[in-house]
C-alpha positions in Angstrom: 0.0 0.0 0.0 1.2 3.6 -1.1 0.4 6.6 1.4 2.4 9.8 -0.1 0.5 12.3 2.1 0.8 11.8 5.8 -2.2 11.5 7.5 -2.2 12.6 10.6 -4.5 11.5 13.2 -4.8 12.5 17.2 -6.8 10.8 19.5 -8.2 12.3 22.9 -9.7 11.3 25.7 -9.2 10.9 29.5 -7.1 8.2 31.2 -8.0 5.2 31.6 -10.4 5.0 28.3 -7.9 3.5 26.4 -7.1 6.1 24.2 -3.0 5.3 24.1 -4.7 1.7 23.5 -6.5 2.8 20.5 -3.2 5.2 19.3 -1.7 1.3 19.2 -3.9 -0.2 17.1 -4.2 2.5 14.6 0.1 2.8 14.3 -0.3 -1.2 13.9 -2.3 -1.0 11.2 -0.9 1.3 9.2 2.7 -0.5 10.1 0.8 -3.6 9.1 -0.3 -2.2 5.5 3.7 -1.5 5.2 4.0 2.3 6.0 6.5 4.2 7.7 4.1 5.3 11.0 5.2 7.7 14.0 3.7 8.0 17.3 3.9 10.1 20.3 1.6 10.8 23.4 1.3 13.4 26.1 -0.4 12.5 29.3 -1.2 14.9 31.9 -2.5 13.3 35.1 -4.1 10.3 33.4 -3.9 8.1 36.0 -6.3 10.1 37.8 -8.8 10.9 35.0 -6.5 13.5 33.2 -6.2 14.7 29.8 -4.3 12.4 27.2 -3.7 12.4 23.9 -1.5 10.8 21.2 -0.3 11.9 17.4 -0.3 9.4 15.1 1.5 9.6 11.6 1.9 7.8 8.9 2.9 7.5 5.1 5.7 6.3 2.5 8.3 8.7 4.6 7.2 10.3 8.2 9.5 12.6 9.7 7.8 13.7 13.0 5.8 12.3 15.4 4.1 15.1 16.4 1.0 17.2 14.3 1.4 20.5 14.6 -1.8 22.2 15.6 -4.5 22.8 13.5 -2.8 20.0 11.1 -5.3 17.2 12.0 -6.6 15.1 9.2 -8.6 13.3 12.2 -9.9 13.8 15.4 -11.2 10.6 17.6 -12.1 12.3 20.8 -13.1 9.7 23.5 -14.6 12.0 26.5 -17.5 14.2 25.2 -15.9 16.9 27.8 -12.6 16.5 25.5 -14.0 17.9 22.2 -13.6 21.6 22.2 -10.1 21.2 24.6 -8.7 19.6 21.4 -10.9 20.9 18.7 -8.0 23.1 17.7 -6.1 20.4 16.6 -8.1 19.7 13.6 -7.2 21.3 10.1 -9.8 23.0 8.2 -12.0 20.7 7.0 -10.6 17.5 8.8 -12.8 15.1 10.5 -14.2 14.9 14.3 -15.3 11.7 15.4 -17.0 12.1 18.8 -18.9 9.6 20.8 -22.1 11.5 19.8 -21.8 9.1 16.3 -22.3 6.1 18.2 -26.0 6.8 19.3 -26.5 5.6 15.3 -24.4 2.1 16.6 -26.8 -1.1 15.6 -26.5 -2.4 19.6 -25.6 -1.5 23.3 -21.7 -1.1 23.1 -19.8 -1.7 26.8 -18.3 1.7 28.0 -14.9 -0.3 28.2 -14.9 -0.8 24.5 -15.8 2.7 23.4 -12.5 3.5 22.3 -12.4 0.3 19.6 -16.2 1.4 18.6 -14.7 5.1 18.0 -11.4 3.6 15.5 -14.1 1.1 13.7 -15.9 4.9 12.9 -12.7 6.4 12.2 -11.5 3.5 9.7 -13.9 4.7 7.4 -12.0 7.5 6.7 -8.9 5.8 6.1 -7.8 4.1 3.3 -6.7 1.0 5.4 -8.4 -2.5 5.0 -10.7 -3.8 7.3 -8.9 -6.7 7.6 -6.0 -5.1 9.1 -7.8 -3.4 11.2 -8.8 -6.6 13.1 -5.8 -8.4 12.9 -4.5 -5.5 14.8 -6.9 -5.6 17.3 -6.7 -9.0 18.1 -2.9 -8.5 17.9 -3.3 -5.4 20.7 -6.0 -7.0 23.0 -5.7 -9.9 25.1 -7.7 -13.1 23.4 -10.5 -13.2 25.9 -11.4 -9.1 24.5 -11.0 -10.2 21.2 -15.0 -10.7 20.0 -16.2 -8.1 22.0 -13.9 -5.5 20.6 -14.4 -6.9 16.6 -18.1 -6.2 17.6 -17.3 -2.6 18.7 -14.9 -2.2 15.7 -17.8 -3.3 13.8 -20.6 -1.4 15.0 -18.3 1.9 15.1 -18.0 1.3 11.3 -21.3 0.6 11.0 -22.6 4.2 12.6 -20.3 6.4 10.9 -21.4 4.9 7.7 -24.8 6.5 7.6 -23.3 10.1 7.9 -22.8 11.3 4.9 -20.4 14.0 4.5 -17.0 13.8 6.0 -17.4 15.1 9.1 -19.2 13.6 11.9 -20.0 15.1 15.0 
């Protein structure tokens, strides 16, 4: 797979909803579709509920790990309270995946899998197989999370297919 333009992606959230989690899966599977893939994360006091968030880059040659601000092809903000702290982030026109899309999610998704729900709406903005996607996950998660997190991936994809333009908030 070819990616000249580096897509960059940041994800957002609070700690302990597996943002740096997701940040994993999305650098493994553009690693796995054979691009060059940076990543980098700042946490504040995440271990108590604190902001984190984590650049990831990748294309045929990536410099830097970290997006400069207002350089966000994506958004995936996991904490609704998160949204406008790292709104800036985005580039004109890029998109914001929220939470908010996964009201339009075909079941109940477990709060402990939002995060996996939130990259299977964000994959449909990348040009990154599906099956990458969850051989990565199963490759991140412990086996016993595996069919609950294909399910979120799954239903993530499935809600943020319905919007129609390319932004969803």
């Amino acid at each position: 797979m070819t990616q000249e333009k580096v897509m960059n992606v940041v994800l957002a959230g609070l700690g302990g909803q597996g943002v740096v989690k997701a940040s994993d899966i999305l650098a493994d599977v553009a690693f796995r579709a054979g691009l060059d893939v940076k990543k980098s994360e700042i946490h504040g006091m995440s271990q108590r509920g604190g902001s984190v968030a984590t650049d990831v880059r990748y294309g045929t040659v990536v410099n830097s790990p970290m997006i400069t601000r207002g350089e966000a092809d994506c958004l995936v903000v996991v904490a609704p309270d998160q949204v406008e702290v790292n709104r800036g982030v985005l580039k004109p026109g890029g998109v914001l995946i929220e939470p908010a899309v996964l009201a339009n999610a075909p079941g109940k998704l477990p709060a402990k899998s939002i995060n996996v729900a939130l990259l299977g709406a964000l994959s449909t903005h990348l040009d990154l197989p599906v099956a990458l996607w969850e051989d990565a996950i199963r490759a991140n998660l412990a086996e016993k999370h595996h069919k609950l997190n294909l399910e979120a991936f799954a239903q993530g994809r499935a809600a943020a297919e319905g919007v129609s333009e390319g932004r969803i908030a």
